[in-house]
N, C-alpha and C positions, 0 to 999 in steps of 0.2 A: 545229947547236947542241950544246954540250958537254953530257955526263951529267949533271952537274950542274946543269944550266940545265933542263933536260927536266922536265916537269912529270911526276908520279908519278901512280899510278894508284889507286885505291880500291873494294872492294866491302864497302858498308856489309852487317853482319848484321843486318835492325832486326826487332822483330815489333809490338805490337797499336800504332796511332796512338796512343793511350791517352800513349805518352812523350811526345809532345807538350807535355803537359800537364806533364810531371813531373821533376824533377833526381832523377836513378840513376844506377849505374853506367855502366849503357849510355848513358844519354845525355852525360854525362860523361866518358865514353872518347871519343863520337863530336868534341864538341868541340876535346878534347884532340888528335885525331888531324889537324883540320883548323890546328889552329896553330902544329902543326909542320909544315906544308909550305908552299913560297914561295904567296904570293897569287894565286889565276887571274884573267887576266884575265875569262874564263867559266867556265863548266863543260856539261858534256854529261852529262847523268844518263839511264840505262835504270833504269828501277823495272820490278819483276815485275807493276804492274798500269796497262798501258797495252799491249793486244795487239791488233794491225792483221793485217786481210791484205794482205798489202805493206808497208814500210818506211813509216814518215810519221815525221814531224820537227818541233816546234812551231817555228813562224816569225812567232808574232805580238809586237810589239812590247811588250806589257804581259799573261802570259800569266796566266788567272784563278786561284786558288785551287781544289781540285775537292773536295769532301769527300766521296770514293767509299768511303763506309762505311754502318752501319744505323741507323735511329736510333733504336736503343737507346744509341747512345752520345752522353754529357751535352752541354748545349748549347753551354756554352765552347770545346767540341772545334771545332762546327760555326761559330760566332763565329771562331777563329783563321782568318787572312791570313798569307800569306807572299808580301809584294807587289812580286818579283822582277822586274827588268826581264828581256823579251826579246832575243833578237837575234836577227835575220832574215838578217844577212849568216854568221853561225855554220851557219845552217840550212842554206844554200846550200852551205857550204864543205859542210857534211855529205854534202848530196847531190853534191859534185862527185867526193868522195870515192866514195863510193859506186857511181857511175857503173861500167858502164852499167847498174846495178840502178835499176827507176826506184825516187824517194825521193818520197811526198806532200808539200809544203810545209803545213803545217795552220795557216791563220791564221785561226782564230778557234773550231774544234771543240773542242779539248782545252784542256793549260793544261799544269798541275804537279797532278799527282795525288800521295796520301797518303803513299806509297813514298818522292817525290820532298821534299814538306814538311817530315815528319814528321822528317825528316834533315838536310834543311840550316837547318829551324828552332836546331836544336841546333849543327849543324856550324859555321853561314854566319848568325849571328842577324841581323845586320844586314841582311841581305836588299839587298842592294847590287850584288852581283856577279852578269851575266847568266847563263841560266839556261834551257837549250835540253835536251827531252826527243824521246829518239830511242825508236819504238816496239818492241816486240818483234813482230816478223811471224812471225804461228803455222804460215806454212810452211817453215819453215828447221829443219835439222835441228842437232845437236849441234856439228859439225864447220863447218860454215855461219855459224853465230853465231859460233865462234871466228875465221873467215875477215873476219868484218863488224868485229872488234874489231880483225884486222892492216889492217885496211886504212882505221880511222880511228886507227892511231899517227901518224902525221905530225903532228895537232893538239895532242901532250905538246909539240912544237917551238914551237909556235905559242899556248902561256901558257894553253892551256886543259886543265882537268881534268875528264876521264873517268872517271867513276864509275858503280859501278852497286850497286843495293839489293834487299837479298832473303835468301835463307836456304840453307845447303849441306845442312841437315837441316831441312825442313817439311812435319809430319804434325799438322793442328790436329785431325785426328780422336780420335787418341791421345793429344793432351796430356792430364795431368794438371795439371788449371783449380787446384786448391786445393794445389798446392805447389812453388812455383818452384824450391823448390830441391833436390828429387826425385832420386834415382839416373836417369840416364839410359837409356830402352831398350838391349840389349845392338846390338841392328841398327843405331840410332843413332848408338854411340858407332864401333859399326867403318866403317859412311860415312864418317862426319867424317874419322875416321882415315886413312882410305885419301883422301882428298880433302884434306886438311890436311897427308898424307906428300906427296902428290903437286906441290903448291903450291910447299912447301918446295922438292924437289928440283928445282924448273924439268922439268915432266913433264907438261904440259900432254894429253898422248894420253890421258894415266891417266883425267884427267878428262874429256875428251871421250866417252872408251868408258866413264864413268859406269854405264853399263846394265848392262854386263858383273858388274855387281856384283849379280845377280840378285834374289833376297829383299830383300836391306839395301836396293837402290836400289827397290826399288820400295815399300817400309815407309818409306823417308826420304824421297822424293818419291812420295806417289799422284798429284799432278801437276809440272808440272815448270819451270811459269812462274817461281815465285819463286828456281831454281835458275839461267834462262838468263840473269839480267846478268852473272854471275858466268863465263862463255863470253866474254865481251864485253871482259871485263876482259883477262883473260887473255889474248886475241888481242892485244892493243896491247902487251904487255908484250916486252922485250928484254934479250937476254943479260945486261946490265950489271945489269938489276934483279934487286934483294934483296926476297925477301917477308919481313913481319912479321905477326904476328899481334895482333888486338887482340879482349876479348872472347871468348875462345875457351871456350867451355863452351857447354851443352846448357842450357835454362830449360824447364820443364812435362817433363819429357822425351824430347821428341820436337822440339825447337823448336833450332837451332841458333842461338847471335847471334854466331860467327865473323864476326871484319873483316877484311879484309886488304890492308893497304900495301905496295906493290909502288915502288921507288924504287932509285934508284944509290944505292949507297953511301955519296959524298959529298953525297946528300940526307941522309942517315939523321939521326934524330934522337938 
């Protein structure tokens, strides 16, 4: 299949479900970003809150809604569906892919968790288009997860888009709650930095060796979940692709909502 034909890559920035509920910038962008790219047949989303030991794969036909938050948060939140069909034959290609790593087929455990919603509520409204969640397995290291994303590129040929959601800066300990629009921690903004240089220049080791950035990485991720879709992304990606940026600022100042569209050229919008 030509560059152009190849379906483009995505890693949403999102943070509190709360968008959900709400038209912003952010949600706004996200939109924006899903209607300039051709239509997937499916999609494959990693959200940073779905972590397995071992790989697993939603494979059920009609996968539920999960509302994996507290509730202190209002009831409409908890009312919201995003009533995406399945696909079990997606799940499959996943795990053939995947192969010889085994891969769970999960029909009927999980679903579409918040990560995954809360984002193609906005991206995807119509809720139309299949809609297959591949786990994060918390024994894989940096370099691993990049390995797992080159080796489901072949499905950009095959009309489906690979996305993943989460954050290149996420410290909710440190946010500053009462000012979104805050100066950003200094450790912050040189993460992103070095993570946003490194994107840019097709440099993916940069990122892998994320660690190597000692203090900044460990002040930008105290954990590291909502950072590994972004691994996943990047694995699928090929020479021809151009990254974009969408979103690119720091919110509370420790919260990254960096997007990034990874695309040939003759995709670009």
């Amino acid at each position: 299949m030509s560059d152009a034909a190849r379906m483009p890559l995505v890693f949403f920035g999102h943070g509190s479900p709360m968008i959900a509920l709400q038209s912003n910038e952010t949600s706004r962008a996200w939109s924006k970003i899903a209607s300039g790219l051709p239509t997937p047949r499916a999609i494959l989303c990693i959200s940073a809150h779905w972590e397995t030991r071992g790989a697993a794969v939603t494979a059920m036909l009609a996968p539920r809604t999960i509302h994996d938050f507290g509730a202190s948060f209002p009831k409409a939140l908890f009312e919201m569906q995003y009533p995406a069909p399945g696909d079990p034959a997606l799940a499959a290609r996943v795990a053939e892919l995947l192969a010889p790593t085994p891969v769970t087929l999960d029909e009927g455990e999980w679903g579409l968790d918040h990560g995954a919603w809360s984002v193609l509520s906005k991206a995807y409204p119509a809720a139309d288009i299949p809609v297959v969640q591949l786990s994060l397995d918390v024994g894989l290291g940096p370099a691993e997860r990049f390995e797992v994303g080159r080796r489901l590129g072949p499905l950009r040929d095959e009309g489906v888009l690979v996305m993943g959601t989460g954050n290149i800066v996420h410290n909710l300990g440190a946010m500053n709650w009462g000012e979104q629009g805050c100066t950003p921690f200094d450790w912050a903004s040189r993460f992103l930095a070095e993570v946003r240089n490194a994107i840019l220049a097709d440099a993916p080791q940069r990122v892998i060796d994320f660690a190597r950035l000692g203090r900044d990485a460990q002040l930008a991720l105290p954990s590291q979940e909502h950072f590994w879709p972004l691994l996943y992304v990047l694995g699928a990606r090929t020479p021809q692709d151009r990254a974009r940026l969408v979103n690119d600022r720091i919110e509370h100042g420790s919260l990254a909502m960096t997007s990034v569209v990874l695309e040939a050229p003759a995709a670009s919008a």
